[in-house]
C-alpha positions in Angstrom: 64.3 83.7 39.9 64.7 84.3 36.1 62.6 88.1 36.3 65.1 89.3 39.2 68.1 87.9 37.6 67.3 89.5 34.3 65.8 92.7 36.5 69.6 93.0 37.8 70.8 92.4 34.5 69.1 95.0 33.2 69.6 97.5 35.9 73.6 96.6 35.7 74.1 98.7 33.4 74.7 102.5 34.0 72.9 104.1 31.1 69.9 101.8 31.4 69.6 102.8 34.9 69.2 106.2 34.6 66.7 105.4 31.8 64.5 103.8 34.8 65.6 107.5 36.4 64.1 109.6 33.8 60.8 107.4 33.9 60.4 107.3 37.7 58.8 110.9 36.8 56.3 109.6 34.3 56.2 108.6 30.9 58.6 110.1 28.5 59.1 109.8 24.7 62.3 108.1 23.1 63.4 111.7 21.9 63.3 113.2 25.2 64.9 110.4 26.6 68.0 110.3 24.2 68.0 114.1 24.8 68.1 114.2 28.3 71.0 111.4 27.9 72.5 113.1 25.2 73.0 110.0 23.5 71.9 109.1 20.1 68.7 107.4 18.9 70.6 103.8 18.2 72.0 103.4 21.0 69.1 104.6 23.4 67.0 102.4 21.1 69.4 99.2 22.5 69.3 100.4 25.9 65.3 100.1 25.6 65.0 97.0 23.8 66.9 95.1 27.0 64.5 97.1 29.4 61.3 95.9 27.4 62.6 92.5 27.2 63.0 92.7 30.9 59.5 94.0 31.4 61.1 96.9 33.3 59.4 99.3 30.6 56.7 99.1 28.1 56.0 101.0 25.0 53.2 103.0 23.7 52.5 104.8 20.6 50.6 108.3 20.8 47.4 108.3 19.8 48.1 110.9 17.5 51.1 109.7 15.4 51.7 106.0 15.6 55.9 106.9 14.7 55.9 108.6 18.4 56.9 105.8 21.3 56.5 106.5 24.4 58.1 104.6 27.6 57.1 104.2 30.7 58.0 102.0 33.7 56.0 98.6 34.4 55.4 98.3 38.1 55.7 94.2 38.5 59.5 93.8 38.1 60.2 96.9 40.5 57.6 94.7 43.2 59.4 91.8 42.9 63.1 93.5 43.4 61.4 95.1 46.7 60.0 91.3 47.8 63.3 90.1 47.1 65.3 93.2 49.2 62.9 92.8 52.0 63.6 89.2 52.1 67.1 90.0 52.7 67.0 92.9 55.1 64.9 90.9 57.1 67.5 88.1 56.7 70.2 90.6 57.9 68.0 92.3 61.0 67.2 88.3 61.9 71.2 87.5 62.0 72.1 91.3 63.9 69.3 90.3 66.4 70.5 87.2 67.0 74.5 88.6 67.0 73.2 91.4 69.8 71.8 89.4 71.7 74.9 86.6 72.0 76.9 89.6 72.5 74.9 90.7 75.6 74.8 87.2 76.9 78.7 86.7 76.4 79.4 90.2 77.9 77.2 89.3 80.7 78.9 86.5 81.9 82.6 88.0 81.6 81.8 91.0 84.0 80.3 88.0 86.5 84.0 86.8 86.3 
């Protein structure tokens, strides 16, 4: 439960969040990313260092010049958030099921009344 707990923790937060945003479209250097935030370097460089640590996003460095990071989103924390969701909307459609069908059987026997 520790990778979803620190997936929410991560996620929690609103600038971190629409990091994820920006990199649902594909991979996206740190300048383009504090650009598009309009937020400085520093702090977008805090923002990433809690995604990395939550293995939400991983870094690469261009082939070209090893100063250039580029981030992109790490599939395995974003499956385990859907196992988890499905878990509990099946929970939920179980409990509404079972609430329908008490509510049928209850209204059922008032009308026989």
């Amino acid at each position: 439960m520790t990778g979803l707990a620190d997936t929410f923790a991560a996620l929690a937060e609103p600038t971190r969040l629409r990091v994820v945003g920006l990199l649902q479209s594909g991979p996206c250097r740190a300048g383009e990313l504090a650009e598009a935030l309009e937020i400085s370097a520093p702090a977008l460089s805090r923002h990433l260092r809690v995604l990395r640590a939550s293995g939400l996003v991983e870094e690469q460095h261009d082939g070209a010049d090893a100063r250039v990071r580029v981030y992109r989103l790490c599939p395995r924390p974003f499956d385990e958030l859907r196992g988890w969701l499905d878990e509990v909307e099946a929970f939920w459609a179980d409990q509404l099921t079972s609430f329908k069908a008490h509510a049928e059987k209850t209204r059922g026997r008032k009308k026989k009344r």
